[in-house]
Short mmCIF file of the C-alpha atoms (twelve columns), coordinates in Angstrom:
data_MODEL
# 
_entry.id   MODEL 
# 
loop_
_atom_site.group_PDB 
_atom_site.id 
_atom_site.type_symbol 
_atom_site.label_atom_id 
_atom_site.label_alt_id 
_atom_site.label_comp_id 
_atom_site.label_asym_id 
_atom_site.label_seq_id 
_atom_site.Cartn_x 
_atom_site.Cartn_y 
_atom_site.Cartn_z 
_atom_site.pdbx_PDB_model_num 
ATOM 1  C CA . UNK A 1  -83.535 -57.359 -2.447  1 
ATOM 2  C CA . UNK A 2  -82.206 -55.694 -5.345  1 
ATOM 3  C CA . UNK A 3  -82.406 -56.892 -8.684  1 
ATOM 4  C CA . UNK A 4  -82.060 -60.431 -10.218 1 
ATOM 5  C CA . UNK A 5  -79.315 -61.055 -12.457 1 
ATOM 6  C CA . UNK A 6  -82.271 -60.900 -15.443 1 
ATOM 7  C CA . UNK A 7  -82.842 -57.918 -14.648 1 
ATOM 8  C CA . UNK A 8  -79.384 -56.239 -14.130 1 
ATOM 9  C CA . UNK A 9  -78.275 -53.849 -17.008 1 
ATOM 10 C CA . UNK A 10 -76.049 -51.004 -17.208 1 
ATOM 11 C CA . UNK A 11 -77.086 -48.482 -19.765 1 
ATOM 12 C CA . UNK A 12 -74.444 -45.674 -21.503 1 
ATOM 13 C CA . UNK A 13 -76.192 -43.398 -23.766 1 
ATOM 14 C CA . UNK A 14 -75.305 -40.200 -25.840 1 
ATOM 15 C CA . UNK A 15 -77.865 -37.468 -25.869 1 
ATOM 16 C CA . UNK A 16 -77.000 -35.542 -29.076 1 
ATOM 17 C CA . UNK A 17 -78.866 -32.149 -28.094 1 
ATOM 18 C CA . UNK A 18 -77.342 -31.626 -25.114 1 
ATOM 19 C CA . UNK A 19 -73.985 -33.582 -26.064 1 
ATOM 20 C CA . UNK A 20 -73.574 -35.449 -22.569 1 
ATOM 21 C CA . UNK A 21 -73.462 -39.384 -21.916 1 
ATOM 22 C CA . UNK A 22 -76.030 -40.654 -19.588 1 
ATOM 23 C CA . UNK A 23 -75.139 -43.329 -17.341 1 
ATOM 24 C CA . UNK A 24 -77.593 -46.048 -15.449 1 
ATOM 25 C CA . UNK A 25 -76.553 -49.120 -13.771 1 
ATOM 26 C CA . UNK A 26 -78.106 -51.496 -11.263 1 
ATOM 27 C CA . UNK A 27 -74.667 -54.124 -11.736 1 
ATOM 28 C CA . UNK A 28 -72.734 -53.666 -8.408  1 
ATOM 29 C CA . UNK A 29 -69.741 -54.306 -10.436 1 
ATOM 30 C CA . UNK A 30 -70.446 -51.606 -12.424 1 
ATOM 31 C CA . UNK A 31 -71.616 -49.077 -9.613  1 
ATOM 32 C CA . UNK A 32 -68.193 -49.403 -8.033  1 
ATOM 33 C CA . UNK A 33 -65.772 -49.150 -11.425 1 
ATOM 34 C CA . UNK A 34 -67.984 -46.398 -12.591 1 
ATOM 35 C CA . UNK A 35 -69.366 -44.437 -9.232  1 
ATOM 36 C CA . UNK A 36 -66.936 -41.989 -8.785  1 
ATOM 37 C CA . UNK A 37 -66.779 -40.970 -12.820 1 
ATOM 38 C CA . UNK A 38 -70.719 -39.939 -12.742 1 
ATOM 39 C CA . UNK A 39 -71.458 -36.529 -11.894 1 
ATOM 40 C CA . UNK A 40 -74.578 -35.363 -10.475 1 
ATOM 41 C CA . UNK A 41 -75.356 -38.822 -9.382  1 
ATOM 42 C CA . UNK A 42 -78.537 -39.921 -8.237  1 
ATOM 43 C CA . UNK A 43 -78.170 -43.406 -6.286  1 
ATOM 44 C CA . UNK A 44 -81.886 -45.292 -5.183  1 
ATOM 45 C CA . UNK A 45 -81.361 -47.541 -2.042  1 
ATOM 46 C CA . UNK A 46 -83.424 -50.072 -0.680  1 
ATOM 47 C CA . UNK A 47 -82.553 -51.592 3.210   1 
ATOM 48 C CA . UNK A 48 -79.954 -49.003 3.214   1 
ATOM 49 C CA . UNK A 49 -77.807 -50.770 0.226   1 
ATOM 50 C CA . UNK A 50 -77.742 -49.049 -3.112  1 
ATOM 51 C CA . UNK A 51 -79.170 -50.647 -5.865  1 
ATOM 52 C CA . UNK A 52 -78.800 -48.373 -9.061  1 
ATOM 53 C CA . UNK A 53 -77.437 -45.041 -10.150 1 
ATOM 54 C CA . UNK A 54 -77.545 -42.569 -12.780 1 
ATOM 55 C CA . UNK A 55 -75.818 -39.303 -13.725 1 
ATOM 56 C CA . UNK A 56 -73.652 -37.958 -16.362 1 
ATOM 57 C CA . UNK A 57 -70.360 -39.488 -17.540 1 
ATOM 58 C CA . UNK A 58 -67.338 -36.898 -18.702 1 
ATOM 59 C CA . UNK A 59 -66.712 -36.496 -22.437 1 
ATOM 60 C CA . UNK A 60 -63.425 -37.948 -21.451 1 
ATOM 61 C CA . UNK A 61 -64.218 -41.584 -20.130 1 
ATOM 62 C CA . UNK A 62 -66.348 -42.995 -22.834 1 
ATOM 63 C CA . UNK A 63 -64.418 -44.239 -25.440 1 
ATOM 64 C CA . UNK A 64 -65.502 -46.957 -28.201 1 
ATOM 65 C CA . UNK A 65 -62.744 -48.967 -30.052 1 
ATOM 66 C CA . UNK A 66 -62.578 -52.584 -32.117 1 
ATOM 67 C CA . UNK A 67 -61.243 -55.036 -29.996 1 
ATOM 68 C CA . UNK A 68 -57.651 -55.997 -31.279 1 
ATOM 69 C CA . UNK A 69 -56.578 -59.010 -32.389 1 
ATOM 70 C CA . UNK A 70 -53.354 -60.619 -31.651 1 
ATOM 71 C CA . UNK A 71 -51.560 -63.429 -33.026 1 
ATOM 72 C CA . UNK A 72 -48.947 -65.245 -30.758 1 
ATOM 73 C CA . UNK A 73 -46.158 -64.120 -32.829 1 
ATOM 74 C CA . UNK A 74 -47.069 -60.032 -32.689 1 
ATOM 75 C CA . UNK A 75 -48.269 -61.010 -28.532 1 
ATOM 76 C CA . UNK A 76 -44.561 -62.482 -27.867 1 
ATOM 77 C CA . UNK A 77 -43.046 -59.972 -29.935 1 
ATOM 78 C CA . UNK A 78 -44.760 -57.325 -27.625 1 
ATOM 79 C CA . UNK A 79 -43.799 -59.001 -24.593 1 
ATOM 80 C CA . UNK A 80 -40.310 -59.116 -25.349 1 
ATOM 81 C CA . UNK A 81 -40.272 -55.129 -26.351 1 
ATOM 82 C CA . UNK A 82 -42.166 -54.613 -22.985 1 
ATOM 83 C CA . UNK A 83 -39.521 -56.644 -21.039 1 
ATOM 84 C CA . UNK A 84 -36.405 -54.625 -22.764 1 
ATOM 85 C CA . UNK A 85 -37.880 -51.656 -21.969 1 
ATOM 86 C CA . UNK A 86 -38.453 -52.544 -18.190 1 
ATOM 87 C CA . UNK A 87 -34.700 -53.694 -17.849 1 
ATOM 88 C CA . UNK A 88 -33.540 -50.121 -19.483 1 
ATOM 89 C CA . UNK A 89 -35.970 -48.497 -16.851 1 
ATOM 90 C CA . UNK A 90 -34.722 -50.649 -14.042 1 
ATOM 91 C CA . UNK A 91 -30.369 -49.748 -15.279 1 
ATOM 92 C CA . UNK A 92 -30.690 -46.304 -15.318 1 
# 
């Protein structure tokens, strides 16, 4: 049965005395971007389908960061950089 989408959560947390990032989930999304990052996971089923997982996430993949904001100009600007630099790749 699973869980209902009011109760879904996925749940990153930083335990400062030990220094690792814990990881919980019972999204499905989430179980399959994130399920092969966790280490030392623990997965609970139910009817043979898993329905949540925890473990510890690497140093490496958690990473926090302000969303950036683009105006049109800088966003076309960035495209047309991005489209140069394919051709060059694509000549030589």
């Amino acid at each position: 049965m699973g869980f209902s989408r009011g109760d879904q959560e996925t749940v990153i947390s930083y335990q400062h005395d030990t220094g690792e990032w814990r990881f919980y989930t019972n999204v499905q999304k989430h179980m399959t971007k994130w399920g092969a990052l966790i280490e030392n996971a623990t997965t609970f089923e139910e009817n043979g389908r898993v329905i949540s997982m925890e473990g510890r996430l690497p140093d490496i993949v958690v990473s926090m960061y302000k969303k950036r904001e683009i105006d049109e100009k800088t966003r076309m600007a960035m495209g047309e950089r991005l489209k140069a630099n394919k051709e060059r790749g694509e000549n030589e």
